[in-house]
N, C-alpha and C positions, 0 to 999 in steps of 0.2 A: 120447586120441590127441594127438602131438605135433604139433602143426601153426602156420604163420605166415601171415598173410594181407599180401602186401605190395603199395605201389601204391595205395594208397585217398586219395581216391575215384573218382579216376579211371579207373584200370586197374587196378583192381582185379582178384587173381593171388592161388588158392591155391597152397601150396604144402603138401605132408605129408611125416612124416617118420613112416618106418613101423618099428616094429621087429620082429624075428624073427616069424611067424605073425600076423603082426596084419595085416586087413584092412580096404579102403577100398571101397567102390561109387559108381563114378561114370558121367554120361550118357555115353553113347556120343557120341566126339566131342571130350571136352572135354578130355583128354590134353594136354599139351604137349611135356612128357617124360618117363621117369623112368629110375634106374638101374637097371643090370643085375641087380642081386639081388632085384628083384623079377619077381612070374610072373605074368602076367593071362590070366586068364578070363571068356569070354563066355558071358552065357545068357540065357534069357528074360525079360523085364522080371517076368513074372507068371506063377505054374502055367498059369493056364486058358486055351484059345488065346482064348476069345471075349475074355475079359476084357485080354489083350496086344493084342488087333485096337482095342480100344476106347480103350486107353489112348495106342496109336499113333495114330488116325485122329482119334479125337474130341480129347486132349487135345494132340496134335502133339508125340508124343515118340516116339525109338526102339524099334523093335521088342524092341532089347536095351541092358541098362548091362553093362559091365567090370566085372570084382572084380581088383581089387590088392593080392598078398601080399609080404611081403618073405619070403623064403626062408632060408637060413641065415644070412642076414647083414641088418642094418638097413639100409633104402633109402629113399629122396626120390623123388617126385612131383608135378608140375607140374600145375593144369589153369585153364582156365581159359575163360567161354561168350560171355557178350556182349557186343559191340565197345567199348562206353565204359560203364563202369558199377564198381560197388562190388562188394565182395562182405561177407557177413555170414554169422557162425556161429549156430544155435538151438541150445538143447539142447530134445532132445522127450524126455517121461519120463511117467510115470503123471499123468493128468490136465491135460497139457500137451502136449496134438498142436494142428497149425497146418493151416490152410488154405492154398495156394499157389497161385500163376501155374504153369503147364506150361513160361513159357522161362526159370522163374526156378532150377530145380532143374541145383547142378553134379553134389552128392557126398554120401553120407553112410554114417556107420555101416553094420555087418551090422543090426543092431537097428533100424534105421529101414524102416517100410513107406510104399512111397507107393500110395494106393488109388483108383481111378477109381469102383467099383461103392460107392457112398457114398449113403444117403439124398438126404443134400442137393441132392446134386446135382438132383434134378429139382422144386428148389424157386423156381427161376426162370433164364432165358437170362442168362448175360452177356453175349455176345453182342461183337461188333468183334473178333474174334479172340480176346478172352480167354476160358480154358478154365480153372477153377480143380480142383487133385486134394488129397485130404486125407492128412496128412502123422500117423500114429503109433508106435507102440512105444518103444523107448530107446536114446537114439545120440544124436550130433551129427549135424545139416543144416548143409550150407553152400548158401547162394544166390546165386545173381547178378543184379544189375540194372544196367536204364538209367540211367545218373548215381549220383548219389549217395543213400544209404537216409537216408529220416527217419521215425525212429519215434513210433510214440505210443502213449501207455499208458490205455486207458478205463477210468473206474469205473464200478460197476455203472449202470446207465441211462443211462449217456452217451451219445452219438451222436457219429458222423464218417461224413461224407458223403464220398466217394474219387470221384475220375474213374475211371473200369473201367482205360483206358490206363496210368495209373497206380499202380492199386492191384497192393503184390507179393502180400502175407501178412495174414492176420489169426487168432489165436487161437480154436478151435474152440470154445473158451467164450463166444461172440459170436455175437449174431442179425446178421440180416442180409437185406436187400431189396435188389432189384433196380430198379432203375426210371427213367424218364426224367430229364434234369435240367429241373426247371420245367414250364411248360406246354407246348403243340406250338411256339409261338414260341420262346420260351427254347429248345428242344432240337434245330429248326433253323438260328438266323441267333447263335445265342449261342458257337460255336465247341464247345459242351458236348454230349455224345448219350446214352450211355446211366452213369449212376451208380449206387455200391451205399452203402446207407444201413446203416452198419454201428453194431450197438448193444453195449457193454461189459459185465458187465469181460472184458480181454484186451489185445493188444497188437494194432497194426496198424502194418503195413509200405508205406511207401509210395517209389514211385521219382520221383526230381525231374525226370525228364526222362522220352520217351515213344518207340515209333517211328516212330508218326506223327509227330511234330511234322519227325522226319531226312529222313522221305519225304518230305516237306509241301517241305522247303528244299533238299533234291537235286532236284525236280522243278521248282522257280524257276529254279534254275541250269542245267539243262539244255532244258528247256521251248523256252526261245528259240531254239537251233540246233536243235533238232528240227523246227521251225517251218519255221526257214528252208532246211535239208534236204530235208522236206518239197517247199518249192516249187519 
């Protein structure tokens, strides 16, 4: 698939460039625009309804993604998800699916599945909002994050320790724990709350920035006149 990703790392903006019959699947929403020669289609995130009720509710994503074809003629597409961040292309292929954030997914391949009904999952809370779904088949992922990506590459028994807030991605060939940062002190007054103890080899995806920290500094700045509103 022809595609450009411009704007990085800031605003980071896919763009695709589709030719005759070839198809893109992206979240509902993340559109910006595209040409007329192409024809979208909505449908259900998932065959099974419980399994779409699950994947909307638990991991906070739409009930449905868009499929984008170009029609007789080659066409361009725009999208793009969260307000200041990167975006970055995977390729998933045999032996190589990822684990992901739920507000990190824009677009991908037909061949890419994203799955909520996953063992893993019920192998401990992440817990602050984050929902992680597991990402296989054969296709490009493209994702989006807060700020800018920093990657890392683990060998086998490595460890990296990720804040949950900013952990995107990591390689399904990775263990991985959930757990508090430190003791009950440290995971209180440390600014730190819940981490995941991710063990190699694979890659892990991390974003340099978080939403809490936007909420954290829009609530300083408005805080005050609400105050005094208030009285």
């Amino acid at each position: 698939m022809n595609y450009e990703i411009k704007y990085r790392p800031s605003y980071g903006y896919l763009v695709v460039k589709l030719q005759p019959g070839e198809t893109i699947v992206a979240e509902a929403g993340a559109m910006t625009y595209m040409q007329p020669s192409i024809e979208v289609h909505t449908r259900k995130r998932k065959q099974g309804l419980l399994s779409t009720i699950g994947m909307t509710f638990l991991g906070g994503q739409s009930f449905f993604v868009n499929e984008f074809t170009a029609t007789s003629a080659p066409g361009e597409a725009g999208f793009s998800a969260a307000p200041l961040g990167d975006v970055e292309v995977m390729e998933i292929g045999v032996n190589k699916g990822f684990i992901i954030q739920k507000t990190a997914y824009i677009a991908s391949e037909q061949g890419v599945n994203l799955d909520v009904d996953w063992q893993g999952f019920t192998k401990g809370v992440f817990g602050q909002g984050l929902f992680m779904i597991k990402v296989s088949g054969q296709g490009l992922l493209f994702i989006n994050t807060f700020g800018a990506i920093d990657k890392h590459i683990l060998a086998p028994g490595e460890h990296l320790v990720v804040d949950n807030f900013h952990l995107v991605a990591f390689s399904d060939t990775c263990s991985y724990q959930v757990t508090k940062f430190g003791g009950w002190k440290e995971t209180f007054l440390s600014g730190e709350f819940l981490v995941t103890d991710i063990t190699g080899p694979g890659e892990v995806y991390i974003q340099t920035k978080n939403i809490r920290e936007l909420a954290d500094w829009i609530w300083k700045l408005i805080e005050p006149r609400i105050q005094t509103t208030a009285r």
